[in-house]
C-alpha positions as CSV (number, residue, x, y, z in Angstrom):
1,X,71.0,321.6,89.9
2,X,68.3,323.0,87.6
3,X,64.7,323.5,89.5
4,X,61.5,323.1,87.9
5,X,59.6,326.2,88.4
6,X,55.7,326.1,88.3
7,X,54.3,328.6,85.5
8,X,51.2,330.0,86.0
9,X,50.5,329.8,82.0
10,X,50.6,325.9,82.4
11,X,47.1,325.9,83.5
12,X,46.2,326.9,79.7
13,X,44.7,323.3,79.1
14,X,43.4,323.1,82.3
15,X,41.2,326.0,81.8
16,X,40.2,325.7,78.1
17,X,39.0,321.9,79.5
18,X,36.7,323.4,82.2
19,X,35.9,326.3,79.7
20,X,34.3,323.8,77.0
21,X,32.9,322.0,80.0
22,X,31.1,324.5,81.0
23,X,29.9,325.7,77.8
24,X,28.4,322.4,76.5
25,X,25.5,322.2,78.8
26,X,25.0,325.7,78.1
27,X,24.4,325.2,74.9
28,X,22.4,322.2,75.0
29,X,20.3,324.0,77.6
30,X,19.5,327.0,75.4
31,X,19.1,324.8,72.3
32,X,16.7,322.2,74.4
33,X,18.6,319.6,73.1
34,X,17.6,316.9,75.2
35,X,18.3,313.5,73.2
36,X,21.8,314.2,73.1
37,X,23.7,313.4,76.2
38,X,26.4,316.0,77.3
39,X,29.1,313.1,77.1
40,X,28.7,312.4,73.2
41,X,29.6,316.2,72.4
42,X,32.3,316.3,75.2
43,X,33.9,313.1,73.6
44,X,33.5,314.8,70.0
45,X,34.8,318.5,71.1
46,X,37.6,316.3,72.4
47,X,38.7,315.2,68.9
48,X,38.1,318.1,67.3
49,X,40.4,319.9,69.7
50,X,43.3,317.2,68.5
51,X,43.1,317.7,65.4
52,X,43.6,321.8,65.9
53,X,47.7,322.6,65.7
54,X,47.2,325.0,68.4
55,X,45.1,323.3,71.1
56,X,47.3,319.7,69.8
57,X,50.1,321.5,70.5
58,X,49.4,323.2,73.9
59,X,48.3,319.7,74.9
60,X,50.6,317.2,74.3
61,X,54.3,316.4,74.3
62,X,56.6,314.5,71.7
63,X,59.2,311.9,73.0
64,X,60.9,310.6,69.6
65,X,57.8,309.6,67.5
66,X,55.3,308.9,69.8
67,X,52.7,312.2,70.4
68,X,50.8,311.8,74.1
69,X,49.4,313.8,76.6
70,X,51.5,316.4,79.1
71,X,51.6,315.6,82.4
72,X,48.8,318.5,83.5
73,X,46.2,316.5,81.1
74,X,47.0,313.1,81.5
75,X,46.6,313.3,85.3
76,X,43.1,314.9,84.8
77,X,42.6,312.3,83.0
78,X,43.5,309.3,85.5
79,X,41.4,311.2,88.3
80,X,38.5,311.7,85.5
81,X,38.3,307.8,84.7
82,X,39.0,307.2,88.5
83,X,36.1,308.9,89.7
84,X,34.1,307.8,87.0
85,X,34.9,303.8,87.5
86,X,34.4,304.6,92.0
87,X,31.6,306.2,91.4
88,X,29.8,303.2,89.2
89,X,31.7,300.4,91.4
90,X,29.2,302.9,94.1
91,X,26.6,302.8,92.6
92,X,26.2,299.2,92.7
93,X,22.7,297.7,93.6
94,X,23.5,295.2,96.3
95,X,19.5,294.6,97.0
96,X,19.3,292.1,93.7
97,X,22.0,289.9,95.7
98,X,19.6,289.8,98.4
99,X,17.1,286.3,99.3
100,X,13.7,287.3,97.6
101,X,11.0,286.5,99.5
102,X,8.5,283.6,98.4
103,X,5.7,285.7,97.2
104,X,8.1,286.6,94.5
105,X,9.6,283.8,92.7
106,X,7.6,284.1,90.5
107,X,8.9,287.6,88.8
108,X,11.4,287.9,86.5
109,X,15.1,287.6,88.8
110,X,16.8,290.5,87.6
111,X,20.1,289.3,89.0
112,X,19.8,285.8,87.5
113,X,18.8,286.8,84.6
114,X,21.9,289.1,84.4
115,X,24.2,286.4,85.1
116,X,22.7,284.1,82.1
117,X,22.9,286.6,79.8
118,X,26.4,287.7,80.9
119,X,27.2,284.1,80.2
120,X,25.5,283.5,77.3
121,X,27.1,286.7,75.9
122,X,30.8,285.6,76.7
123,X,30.7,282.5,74.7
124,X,29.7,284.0,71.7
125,X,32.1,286.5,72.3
126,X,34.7,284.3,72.5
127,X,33.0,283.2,68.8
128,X,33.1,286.3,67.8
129,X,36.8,286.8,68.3
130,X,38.1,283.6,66.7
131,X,36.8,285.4,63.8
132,X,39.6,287.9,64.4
133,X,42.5,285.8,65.0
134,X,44.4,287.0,62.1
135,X,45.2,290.1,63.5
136,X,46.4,288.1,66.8
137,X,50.1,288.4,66.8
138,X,51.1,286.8,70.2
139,X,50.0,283.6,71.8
140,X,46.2,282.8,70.4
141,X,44.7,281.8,73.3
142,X,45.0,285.2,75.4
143,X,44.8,286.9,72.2
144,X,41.6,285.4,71.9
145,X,40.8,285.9,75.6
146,X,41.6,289.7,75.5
147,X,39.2,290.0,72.5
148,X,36.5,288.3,74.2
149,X,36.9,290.6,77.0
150,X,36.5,293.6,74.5
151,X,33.4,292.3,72.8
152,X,31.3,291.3,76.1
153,X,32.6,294.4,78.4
154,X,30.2,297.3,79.1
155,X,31.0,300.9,79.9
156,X,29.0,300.9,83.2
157,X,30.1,303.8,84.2
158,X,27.9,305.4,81.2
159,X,24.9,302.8,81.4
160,X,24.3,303.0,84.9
161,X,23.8,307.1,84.9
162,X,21.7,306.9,81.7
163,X,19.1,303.9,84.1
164,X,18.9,306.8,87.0
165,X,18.5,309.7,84.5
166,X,15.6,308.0,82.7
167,X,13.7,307.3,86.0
168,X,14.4,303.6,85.3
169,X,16.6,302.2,88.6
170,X,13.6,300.7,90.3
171,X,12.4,299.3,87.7
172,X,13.3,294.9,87.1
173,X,14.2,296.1,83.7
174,X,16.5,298.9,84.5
175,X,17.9,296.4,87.5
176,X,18.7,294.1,85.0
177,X,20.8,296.3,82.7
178,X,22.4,298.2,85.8
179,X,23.3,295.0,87.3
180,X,24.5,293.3,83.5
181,X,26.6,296.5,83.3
182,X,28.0,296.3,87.0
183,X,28.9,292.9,86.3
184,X,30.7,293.5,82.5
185,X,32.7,296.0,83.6
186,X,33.8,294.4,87.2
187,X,34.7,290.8,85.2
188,X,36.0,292.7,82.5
189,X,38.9,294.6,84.6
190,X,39.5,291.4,86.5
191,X,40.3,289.5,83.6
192,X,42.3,292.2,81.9
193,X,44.3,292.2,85.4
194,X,45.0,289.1,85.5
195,X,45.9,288.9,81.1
196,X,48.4,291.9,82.6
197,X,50.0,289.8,85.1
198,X,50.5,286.7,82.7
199,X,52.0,288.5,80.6
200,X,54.1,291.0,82.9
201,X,53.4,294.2,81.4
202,X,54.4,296.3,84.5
203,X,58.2,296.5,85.1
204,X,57.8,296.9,88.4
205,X,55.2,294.3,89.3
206,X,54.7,292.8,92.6
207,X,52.5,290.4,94.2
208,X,52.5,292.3,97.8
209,X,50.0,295.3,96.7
210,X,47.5,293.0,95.1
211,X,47.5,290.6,98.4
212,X,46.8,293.4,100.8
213,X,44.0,294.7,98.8
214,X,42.7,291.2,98.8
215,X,43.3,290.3,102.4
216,X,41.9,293.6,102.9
217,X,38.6,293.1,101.2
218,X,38.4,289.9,102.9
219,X,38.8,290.8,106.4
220,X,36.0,293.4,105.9
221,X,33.4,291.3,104.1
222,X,34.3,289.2,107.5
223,X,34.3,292.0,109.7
224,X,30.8,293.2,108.5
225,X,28.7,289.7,109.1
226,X,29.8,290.1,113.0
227,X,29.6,293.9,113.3
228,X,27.2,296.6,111.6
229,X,30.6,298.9,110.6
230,X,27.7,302.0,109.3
231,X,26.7,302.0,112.9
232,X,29.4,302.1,115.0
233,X,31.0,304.7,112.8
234,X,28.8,306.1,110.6
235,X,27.2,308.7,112.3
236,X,31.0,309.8,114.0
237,X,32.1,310.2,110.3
238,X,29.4,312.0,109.3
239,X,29.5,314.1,112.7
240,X,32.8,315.9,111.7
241,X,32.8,318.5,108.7
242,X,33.5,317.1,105.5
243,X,35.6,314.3,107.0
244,X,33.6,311.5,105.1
245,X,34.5,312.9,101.9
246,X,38.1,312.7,103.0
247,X,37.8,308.8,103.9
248,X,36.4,308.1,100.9
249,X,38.8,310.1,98.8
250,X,41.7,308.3,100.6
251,X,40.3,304.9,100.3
252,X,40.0,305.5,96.7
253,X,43.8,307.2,96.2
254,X,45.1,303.8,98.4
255,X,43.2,301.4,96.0
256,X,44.1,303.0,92.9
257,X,47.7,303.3,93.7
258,X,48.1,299.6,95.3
259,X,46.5,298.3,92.4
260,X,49.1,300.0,90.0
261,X,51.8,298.5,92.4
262,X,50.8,295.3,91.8
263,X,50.9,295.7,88.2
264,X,47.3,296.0,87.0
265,X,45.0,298.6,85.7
266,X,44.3,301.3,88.5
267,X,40.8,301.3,87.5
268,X,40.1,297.8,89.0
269,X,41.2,299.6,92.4
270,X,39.0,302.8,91.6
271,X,36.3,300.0,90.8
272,X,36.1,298.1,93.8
273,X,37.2,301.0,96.3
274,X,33.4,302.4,95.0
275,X,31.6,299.4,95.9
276,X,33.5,298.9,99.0
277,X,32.3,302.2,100.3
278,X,28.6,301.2,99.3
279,X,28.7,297.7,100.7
280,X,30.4,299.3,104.5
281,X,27.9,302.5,104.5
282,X,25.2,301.9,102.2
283,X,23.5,305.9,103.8
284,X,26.6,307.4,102.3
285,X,25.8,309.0,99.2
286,X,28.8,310.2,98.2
287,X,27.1,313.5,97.1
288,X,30.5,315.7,97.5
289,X,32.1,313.4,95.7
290,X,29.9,312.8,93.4
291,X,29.1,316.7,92.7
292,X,33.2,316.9,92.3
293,X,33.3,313.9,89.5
294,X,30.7,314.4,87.3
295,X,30.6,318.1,88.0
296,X,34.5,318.8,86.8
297,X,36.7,315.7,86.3
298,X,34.2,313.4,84.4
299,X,33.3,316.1,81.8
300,X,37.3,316.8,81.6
301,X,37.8,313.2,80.9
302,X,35.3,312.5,78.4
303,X,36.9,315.3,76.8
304,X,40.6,314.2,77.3
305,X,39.1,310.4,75.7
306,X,38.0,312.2,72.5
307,X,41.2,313.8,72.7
308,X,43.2,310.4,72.9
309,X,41.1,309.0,70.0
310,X,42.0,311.8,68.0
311,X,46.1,311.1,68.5
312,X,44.9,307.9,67.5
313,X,43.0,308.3,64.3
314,X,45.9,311.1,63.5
315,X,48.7,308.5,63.9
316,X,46.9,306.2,61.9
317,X,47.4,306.1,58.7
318,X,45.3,303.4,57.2
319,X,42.3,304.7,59.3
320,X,40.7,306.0,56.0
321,X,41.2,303.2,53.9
322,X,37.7,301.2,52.7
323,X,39.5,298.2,54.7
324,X,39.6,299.7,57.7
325,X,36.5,301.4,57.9
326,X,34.7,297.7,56.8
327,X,36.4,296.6,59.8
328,X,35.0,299.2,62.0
329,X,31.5,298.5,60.8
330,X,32.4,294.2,60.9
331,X,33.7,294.8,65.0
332,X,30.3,296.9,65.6
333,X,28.3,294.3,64.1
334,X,29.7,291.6,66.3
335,X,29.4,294.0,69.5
336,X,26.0,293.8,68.6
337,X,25.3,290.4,67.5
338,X,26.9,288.7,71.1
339,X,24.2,290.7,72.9
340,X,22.0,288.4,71.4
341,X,21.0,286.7,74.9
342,X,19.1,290.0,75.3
343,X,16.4,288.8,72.9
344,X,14.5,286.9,75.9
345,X,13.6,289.7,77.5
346,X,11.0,290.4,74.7
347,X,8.5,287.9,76.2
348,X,8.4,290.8,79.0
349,X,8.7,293.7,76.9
350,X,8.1,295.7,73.7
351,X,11.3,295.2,70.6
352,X,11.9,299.0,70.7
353,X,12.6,298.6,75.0
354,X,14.8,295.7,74.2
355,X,16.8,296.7,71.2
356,X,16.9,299.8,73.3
357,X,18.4,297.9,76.1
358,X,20.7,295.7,73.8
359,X,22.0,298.9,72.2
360,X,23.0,300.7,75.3
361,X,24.9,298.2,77.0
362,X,27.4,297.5,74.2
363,X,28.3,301.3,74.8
364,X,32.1,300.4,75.9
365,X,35.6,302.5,75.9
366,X,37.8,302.0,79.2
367,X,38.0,298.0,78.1
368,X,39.2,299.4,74.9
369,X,42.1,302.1,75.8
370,X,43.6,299.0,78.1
371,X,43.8,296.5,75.6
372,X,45.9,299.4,73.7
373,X,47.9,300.0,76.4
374,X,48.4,296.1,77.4
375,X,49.1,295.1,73.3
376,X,51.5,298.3,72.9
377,X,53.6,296.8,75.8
378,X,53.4,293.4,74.6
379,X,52.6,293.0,70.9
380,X,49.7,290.8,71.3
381,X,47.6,292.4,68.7
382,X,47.9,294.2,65.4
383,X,47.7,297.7,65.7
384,X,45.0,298.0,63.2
385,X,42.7,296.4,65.0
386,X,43.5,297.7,68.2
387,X,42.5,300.7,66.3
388,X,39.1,299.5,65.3
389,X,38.6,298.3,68.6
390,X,38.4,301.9,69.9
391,X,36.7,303.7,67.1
392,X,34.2,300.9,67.2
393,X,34.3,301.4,71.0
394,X,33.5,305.3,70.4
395,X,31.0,304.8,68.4
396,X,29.2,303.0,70.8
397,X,29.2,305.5,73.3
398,X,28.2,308.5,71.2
399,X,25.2,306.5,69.3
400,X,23.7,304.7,72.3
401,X,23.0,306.9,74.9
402,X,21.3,309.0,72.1
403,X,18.7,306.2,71.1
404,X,18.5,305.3,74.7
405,X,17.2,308.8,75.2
406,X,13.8,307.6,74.1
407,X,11.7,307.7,76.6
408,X,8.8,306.3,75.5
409,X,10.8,303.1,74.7
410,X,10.5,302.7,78.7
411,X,7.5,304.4,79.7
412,X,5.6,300.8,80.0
413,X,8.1,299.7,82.2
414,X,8.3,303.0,83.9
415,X,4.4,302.9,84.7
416,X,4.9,299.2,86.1
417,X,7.8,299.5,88.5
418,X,6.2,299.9,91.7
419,X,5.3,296.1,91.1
420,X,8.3,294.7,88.4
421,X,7.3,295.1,85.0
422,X,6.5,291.5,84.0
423,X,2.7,290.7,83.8
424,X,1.2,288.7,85.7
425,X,-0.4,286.9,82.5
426,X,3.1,286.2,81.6
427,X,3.0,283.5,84.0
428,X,-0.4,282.1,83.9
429,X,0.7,278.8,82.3
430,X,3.9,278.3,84.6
């Protein structure tokens, strides 16, 4: 029997990762670059470092034909985009699903108007990908499900960091595009879970896992109307060294892992294990956690994303074809045209806060790199424009947050959150 010994030089990527992670703020610090998040030049160093033979070498591994990620790097980049998805299911705002009191009905309902221009943005979404159904090579109707998905999902997980770092979470507009975001991303896993159980991709799929967790989640939302669960334990918890990180951790390994079980994206368990810790101890602030994530594995796994788009573009041979870069530029288009519904808030607020606003929350890439993985085990869609779909979906993420960075697109807003941003004169004739 041959043992696999540990070598000390296999922590190479590992520490070239944290190196460039490390360095990037550096340099933005010293250079004052302030429009341009840390997370577009992580994603970018990321494919630059895949196209290098040595650093494309070191890592990744070849089985026949296909080039992915070693086993070091790909499981810093599951607990990267784990974190990342527990720590935005966290950050959810559960105050807009709260009764608002009489003296305010008349204010702009940040949580209502999310949900009508969620809707609003999922039916011409599902326009948007008839469009497309050429390049649908399985049965139309998921196909064109699965593309909807894509077109109307939001990377929230980028949008809701961006509405705390520009001083905008208390504000009704930065409620609105926190909440849109939360619930993009939340609807968007769900439905790709359940497109991944129609069509079997797991192997090993089983219905057990996925009825515990929602059992589970049941007999808690049940549990907490009788008994105030942050009380009764909260202060215990938070009495012992350290041990609340633990739970949390734990909660968040048991999701992730049941969910994977029960043959669906792990990130639907990272997802909801986040917002189940906020909903049972909304004092918990996660800040170990938190300071772990984005300090280390997020930066790692922006890095480790630009590094899988680079694979991509590199296996893809048509990628510099005029055809496929019109496609690119067509798919970004419609991203932006089913955000449409986002128009109405400019009888509140100024075209650059809107188109602002619009422009951000199309930022989306973890919607994208499962629809590769669910078509690569299935066939639904054409390579190609599974392709597009995530240079499209890079895009996104590297131009938005830079013109979101505008502050003075928000400062009216900003100056007016204390009592929502809507004038009163707004409302004069209702």
């Amino acid at each position: 029997m041959v043992l696999s010994v540990f070598n000390v030089q296999q922590l190479w990527p590992l520490t070239i990762l944290v190196g460039i992670a490390v360095i990037i703020p550096i340099l933005l610090s010293i250079f004052k670059i302030k429009s341009i998040p840390s997370l577009v030049v992580e994603m970018f160093l990321g494919i630059i470092l895949s196209i290098i033979p040595v650093t494309n070498k070191l890592f990744t591994t070849v089985e026949g034909n296909i080039t992915t990620l070693s086993p070091l790097p790909e499981g810093l980049y599951v607990i990267g985009m784990s974190i990342l998805l527990f720590m935005s299911g966290f950050d959810t705002d559960f105050t807009v699903f709260k009764r608002r009191k009489k003296d305010e009905e008349k204010h702009l309902n940040p949580l209502l108007c999310s949900i009508i221009i969620y809707i609003l943005v999922i039916g011409l979404s599902i326009g948007a990908s008839y469009l497309l159904k050429d390049y649908i090579k399985g049965d139309l109707l998921i196909g064109i499900s699965i593309m909807a998905v894509f077109f109307s999902s939001t990377f929230a997980s980028l949008v809701i960091p961006l509405v705390h770092d520009y001083d905008l979470k208390d504000t009704t507009l930065g409620k609105i595009i926190a909440t849109y975001s939360t619930i993009s991303e939340l609807c968007s896993i769900i439905a790709l879970s359940v497109i991944m159980i129609i069509l079997g991709v797991s192997a090993n799929q089983s219905y057990i896992p996925l009825i515990i967790i929602i059992c589970v989640y049941i007999l808690i939302f049940i549990v907490k109307k009788f008994i105030k669960i942050e009380k009764v334990f909260g202060k215990k918890l938070e009495g012992i060294v350290h041990l609340s990180t633990r739970v949390t951790i734990f909660v968040l390994l048991i999701a992730i892992l049941l969910s994977d079980l029960g043959g669906v994206e792990y990130i639907l368990g990272a997802f909801l294990s986040g917002m189940l810790i906020r909903l049972l101890w909304p004092s918990h602030h996660a800040n170990k956690l938190e300071s772990i994530g984005y300090g280390l594995f997020v930066p790692l796994f922006y890095i480790l994303a630009g590094f899988k788009v680079g694979l991509l573009i590199e296996h893809t041979s048509s990628f510099f074809s005029i055809g496929t870069l019109l496609l690119v530029l067509t798919v970004i288009a419609l991203m932006l045209l089913v955000r449409i519904p986002f128009m109405y808030l400019l009888r509140y607020y100024k075209n650059k806060t809107v188109l602002s606003s619009l422009f951000v929350t199309t930022s989306t890439i973890i919607v994208a790199i499962a629809i590769e993985h669910i078509s690569n085990e299935t066939g639904l869609l054409d390579e190609k424009i599974v392709t597009v779909f995530i240079l499209a979906s890079v895009f996104s993420c590297l131009i938005a947050p830079i013109l979101f960075a505008n502050k003075e697109d928000f400062s009216e807003a900003r100056l007016k959150h204390k009592g929502y941003i809507v004038e009163q004169s707004d409302f004069e004739e209702i």
